[in-house]
C-alpha positions in Angstrom: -31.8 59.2 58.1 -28.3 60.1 57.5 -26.4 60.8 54.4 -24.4 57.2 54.4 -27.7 55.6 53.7 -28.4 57.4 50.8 -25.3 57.8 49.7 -22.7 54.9 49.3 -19.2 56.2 50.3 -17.1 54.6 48.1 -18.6 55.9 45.0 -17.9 59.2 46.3 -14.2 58.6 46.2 -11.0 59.8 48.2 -11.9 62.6 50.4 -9.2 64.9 49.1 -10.5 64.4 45.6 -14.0 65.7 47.0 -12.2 68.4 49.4 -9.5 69.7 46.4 -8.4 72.6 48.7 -5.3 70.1 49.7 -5.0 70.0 45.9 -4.8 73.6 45.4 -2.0 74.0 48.2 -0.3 71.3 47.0 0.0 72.6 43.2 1.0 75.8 44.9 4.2 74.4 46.4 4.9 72.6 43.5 5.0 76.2 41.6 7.0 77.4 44.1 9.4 74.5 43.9 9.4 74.9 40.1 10.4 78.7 40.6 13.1 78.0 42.8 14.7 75.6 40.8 14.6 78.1 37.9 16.3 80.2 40.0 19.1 78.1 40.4 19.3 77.8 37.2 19.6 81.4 36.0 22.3 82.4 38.5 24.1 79.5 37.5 24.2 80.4 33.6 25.3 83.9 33.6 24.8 84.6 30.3 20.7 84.6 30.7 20.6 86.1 34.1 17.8 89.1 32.9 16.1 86.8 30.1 15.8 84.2 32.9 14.3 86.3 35.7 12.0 88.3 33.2 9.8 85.6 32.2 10.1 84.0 35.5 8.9 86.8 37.0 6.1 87.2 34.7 4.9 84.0 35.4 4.8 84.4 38.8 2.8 87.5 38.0 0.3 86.0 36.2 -0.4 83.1 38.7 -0.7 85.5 41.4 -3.1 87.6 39.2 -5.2 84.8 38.5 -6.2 84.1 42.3 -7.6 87.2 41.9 -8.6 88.0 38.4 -8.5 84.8 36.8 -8.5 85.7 32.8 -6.0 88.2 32.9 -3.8 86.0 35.0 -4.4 82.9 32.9 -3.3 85.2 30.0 0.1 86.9 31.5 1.4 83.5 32.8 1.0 81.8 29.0 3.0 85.2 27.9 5.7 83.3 30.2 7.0 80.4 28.0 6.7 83.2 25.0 8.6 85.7 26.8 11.7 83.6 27.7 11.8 82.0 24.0 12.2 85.8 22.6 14.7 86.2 25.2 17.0 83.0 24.3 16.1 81.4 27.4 14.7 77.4 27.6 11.3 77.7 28.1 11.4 74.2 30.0 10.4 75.4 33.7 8.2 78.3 32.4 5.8 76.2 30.8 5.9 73.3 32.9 5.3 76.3 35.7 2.4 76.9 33.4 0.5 73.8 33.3 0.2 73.1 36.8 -1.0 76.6 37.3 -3.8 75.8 35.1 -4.4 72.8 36.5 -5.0 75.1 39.7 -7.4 77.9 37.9 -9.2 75.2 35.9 -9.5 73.2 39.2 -10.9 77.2 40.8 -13.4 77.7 38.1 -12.0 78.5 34.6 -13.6 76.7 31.7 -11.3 74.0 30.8 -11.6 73.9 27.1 -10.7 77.8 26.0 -7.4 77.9 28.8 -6.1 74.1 27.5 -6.4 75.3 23.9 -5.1 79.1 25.0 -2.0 77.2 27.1 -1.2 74.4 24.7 -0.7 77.4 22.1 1.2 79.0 24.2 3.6 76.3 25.2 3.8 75.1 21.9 5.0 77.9 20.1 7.8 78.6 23.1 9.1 75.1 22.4 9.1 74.9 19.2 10.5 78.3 18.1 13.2 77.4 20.5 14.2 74.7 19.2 14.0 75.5 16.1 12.4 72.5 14.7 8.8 73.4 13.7 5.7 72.0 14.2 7.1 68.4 14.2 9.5 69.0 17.5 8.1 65.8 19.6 8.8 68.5 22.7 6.7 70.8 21.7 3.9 68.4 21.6 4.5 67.4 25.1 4.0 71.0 26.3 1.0 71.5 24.5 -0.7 67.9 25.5 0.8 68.7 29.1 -1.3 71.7 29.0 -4.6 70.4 27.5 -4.7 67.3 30.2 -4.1 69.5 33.1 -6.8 72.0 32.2 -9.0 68.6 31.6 -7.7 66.9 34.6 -8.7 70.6 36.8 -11.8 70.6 34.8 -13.0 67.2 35.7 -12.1 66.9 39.7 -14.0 70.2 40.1 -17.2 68.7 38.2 -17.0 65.8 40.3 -16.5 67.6 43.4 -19.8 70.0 42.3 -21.9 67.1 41.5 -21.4 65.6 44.9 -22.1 69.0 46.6 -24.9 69.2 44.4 -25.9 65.5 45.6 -25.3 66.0 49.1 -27.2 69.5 49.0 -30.3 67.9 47.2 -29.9 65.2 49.5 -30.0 66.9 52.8 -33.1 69.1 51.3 -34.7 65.5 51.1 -33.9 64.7 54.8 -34.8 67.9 55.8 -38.1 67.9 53.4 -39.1 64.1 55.0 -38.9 65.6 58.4 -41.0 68.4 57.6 -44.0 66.2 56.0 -43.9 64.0 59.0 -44.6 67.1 61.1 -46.9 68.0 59.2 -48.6 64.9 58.8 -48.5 64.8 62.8 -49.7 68.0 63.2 -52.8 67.1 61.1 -53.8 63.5 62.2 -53.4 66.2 65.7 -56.3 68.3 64.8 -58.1 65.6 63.0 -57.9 63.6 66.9 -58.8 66.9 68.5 -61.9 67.2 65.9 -62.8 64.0 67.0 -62.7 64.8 70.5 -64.5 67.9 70.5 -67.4 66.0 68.8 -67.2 63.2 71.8 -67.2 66.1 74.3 -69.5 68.1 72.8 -72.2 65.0 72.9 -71.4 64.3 76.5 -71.7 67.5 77.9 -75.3 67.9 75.9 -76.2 64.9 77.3 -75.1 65.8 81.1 -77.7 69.6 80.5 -80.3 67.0 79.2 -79.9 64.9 82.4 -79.5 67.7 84.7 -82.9 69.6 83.3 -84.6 66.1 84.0 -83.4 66.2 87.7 -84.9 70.0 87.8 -88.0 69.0 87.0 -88.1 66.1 89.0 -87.5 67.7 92.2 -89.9 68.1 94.9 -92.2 71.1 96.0 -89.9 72.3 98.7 -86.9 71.4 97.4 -85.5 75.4 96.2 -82.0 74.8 97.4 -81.4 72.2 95.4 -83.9 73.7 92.7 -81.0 76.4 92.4 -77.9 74.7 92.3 -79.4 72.3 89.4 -80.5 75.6 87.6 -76.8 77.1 88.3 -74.9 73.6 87.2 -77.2 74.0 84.2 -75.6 77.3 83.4 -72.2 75.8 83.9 -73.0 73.3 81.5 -74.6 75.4 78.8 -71.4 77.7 79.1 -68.8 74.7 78.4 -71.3 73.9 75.5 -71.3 77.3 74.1 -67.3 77.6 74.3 -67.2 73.7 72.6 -69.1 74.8 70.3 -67.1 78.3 69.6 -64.2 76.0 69.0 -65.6 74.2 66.6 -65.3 76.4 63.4 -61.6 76.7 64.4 -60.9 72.5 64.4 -63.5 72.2 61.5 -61.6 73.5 58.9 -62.4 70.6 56.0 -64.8 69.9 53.8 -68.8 70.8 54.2 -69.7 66.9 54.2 -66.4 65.9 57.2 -67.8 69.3 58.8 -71.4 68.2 59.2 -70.5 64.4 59.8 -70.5 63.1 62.7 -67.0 61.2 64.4 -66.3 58.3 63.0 -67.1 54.8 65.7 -66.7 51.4 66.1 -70.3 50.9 64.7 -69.0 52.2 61.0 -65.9 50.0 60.7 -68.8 47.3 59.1 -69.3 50.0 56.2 -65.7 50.7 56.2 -64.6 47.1 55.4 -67.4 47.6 52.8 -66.1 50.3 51.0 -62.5 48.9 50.8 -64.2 45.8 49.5 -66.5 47.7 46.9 -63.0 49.2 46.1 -61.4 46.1 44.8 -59.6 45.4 47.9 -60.1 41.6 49.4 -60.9 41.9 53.4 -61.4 39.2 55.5 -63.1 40.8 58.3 -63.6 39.5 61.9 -65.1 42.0 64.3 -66.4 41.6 67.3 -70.1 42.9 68.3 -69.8 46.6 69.8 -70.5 46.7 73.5 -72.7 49.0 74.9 -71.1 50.8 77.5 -67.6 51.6 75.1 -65.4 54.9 75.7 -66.5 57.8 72.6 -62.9 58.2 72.5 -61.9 54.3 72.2 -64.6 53.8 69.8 -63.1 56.9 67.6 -59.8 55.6 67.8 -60.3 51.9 66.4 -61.9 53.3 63.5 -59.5 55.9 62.3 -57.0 53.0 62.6 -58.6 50.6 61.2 -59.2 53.1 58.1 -55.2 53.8 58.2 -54.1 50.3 58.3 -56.5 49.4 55.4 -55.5 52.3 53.6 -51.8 51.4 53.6 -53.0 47.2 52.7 -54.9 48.5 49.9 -51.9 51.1 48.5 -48.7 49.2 49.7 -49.6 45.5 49.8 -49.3 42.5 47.4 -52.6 40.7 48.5 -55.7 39.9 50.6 -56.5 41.8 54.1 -56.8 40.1 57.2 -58.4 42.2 59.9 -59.6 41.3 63.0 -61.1 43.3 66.3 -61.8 41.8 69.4 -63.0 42.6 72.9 -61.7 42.1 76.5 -62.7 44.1 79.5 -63.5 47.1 78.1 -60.1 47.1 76.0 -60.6 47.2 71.7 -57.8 45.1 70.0 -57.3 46.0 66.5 -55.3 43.6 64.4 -54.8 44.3 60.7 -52.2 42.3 58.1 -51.3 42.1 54.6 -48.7 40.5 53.1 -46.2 42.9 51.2 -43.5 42.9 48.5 -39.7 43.1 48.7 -39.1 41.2 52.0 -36.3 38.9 52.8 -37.9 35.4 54.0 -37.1 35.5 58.0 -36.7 39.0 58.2 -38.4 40.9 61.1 -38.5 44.9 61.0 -40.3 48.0 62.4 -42.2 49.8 59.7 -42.3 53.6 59.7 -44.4 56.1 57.2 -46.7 59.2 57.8 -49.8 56.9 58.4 -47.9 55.0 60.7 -46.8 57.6 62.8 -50.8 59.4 62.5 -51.7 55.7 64.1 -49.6 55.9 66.7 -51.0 59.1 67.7 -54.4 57.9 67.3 -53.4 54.8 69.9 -52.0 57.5 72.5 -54.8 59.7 72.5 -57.3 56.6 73.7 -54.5 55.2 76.5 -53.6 52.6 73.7 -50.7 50.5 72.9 -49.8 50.3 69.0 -47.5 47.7 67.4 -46.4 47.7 63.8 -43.7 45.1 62.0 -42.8 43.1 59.2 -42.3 39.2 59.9 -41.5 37.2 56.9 -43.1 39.8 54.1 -46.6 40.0 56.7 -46.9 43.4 57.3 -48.7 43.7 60.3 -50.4 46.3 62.7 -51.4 45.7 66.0 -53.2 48.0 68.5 -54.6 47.6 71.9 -56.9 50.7 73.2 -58.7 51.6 76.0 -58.1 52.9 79.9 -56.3 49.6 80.8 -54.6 48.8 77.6 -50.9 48.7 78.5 -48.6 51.7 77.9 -48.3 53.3 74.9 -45.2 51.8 72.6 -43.6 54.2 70.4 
């Protein structure tokens, strides 16, 4: 997963009105183009040479200021305009060099409401003292609404940028989340197969001391040589038991009932079905009768998926449960569907989910083959198990 298809890229807008570091440059040499021209100015009117430079220079001050301290700048630069209307200079440049530096500091982090109010003052007063006019000079109003919409206009492209850092940040924490629960959920359906196992094992090797204490017994008068090498295979056996066994309260690590339950088999998928059904859940059930000579682990196996795919029916789907089992040369097939909501008619897709991927473990740890899609709103899961089932599908 990817953050295109969580996110749609055009709602994010332009990427230089996400990434406002062009903007900040850019603003910059627009300052510095201002200045220059401001320049030219005051060497061209003699008259204002010091009144022109002054304030020009303590504008330049304060913008440099800010990048560093930003109130203190913010302040000296609005002192600008002030400075070069008590000097009998036009305060034209200065505050228009004023506005797009707090278009800049807004845009860096300074609240846009206190410096558009502080700034509009500021240019306001400049202007129309200047002038002359009052408080009904048409420029003056410019200055000051100048000012207010470039500390809103700053104001607003940095909340827009920190909301879609914000998104993208909670989003890739999501990703990053989803991948962890699917480990996790891996790492337990893990142990729970390894449980599972070690019961299977456990049984078989018991049954291999019973068998080999039976043969001891059995044996001949006469027969000490092979007397002693049953009696030693027997200690073999009884060690692998004892170390089975030691392993046991490290795998069972769940409840006291799943501790002293035996593994699940193929002969309790009948009572499963039933207790899905006693849930409220309707299961059309075919299975075939259990064989006698089927692999412990194969057995496991088509009951922990059959439990999985019933569990997601009965949570995820929209309706009845078809599930049907059937044998073929020692191979289980386990076929389980349900029809679900929010399919396109005609469409065909892979599913994917935590108990997906715990089945698909399941089916790999009995040599089986597992197959999971959508066709048409059918939700459908599929597995083949056993030593010749074909190879595992992932």
């Amino acid at each position: 997963m990817n953050l295109a298809t969580i996110v749609d890229p055009w709602s994010r807008g332009p990427k230089w009105f996400r990434r406002t570091r062009g903007i900040e440059i850019a603003t910059v040499v627009v300052i510095i183009l201002a200045a220059g021209v401001e320049s030219w100015r005051i060497a061209y009117d003699h008259a204002a040479l010091g009144g022109g430079y002054i304030d020009l220079l303590i504008t330049l001050a304060g913008i440099a200021l800010a990048w560093y301290r930003p109130w203190p700048g913010i302040i000296l630069t609005a002192c600008g305009p002030l400075v070069a209307m008590s000097l009998g200079w036009d305060p034209l440049v200065p505050w228009t060099m004023v506005v797009f530096a707090t278009f800049v500091f807004t845009l860096r982090g300074l609240p846009g409401l206190p410096v558009g109010i502080l700034v509009a003052a500021a240019n306001f007063t400049a202007v129309a003292v200047f002038n002359d006019i009052g408080v009904t000079n048409i420029y003056a109003a410019v200055a000051a609404i100048s000012a207010v919409a470039a500390a809103a206009a700053g104001s607003a492209i940095r909340g827009h940028r920190q909301y879609w850092d914000e998104l993208e940040k909670r989003t890739q924490d999501a990703v990053s989340n989803r991948e962890l629960e699917v480990e996790h959920r891996v790492a337990e359906e893990r142990l729970r197969i390894a449980r599972d196992l070690h019961d299977v094992v456990g049984h078989e090797v018991a049954v291999i001391s019973m068998h080999l204490g039976a043969a001891e017994i059995h044996l001949p008068l006469g027969a000490d040589a092979s007397r002693d090498d049953l009696a030693a295979a027997r200690v073999g056996v009884q060690s692998v038991l004892r170390e089975t066994q030691s392993i046991l309260a490290v795998l069972r690590v769940g409840s006291e009932d799943d501790t002293l339950s035996p593994a699940a088999g193929y002969a309790g998928i009948v009572d499963l079905v039933g207790t899905f059904r006693s849930a409220g859940l309707v299961v059309r059930a075919d299975i075939a009768q259990e064989p006698a000579a089927l692999s412990p682990n194969v057995s496991t196996a088509a009951y922990r998926i059959a439990q999985e795919a019933l569990t997601n029916a009965q949570r995820h789907g929209t309706g009845s449960v078809d599930l049907r089992i059937e044998l073929d040369n020692g191979c289980v097939t386990v076929e389980v569907s349900n029809p679900i909501g929010g399919a396109e008619p005609g469409t065909r897709r892979a599913g994917s989910g935590y108990g997906l991927v715990g089945m698909r473990e399941r089916a790999a740890s009995a040599n089986g083959r597992l197959t999971i899609d959508t066709i048409d709103g059918l939700f459908r899961v599929r597995a083949v198990l056993g030593p010749d089932a074909p190879e595992v599908s992932r």
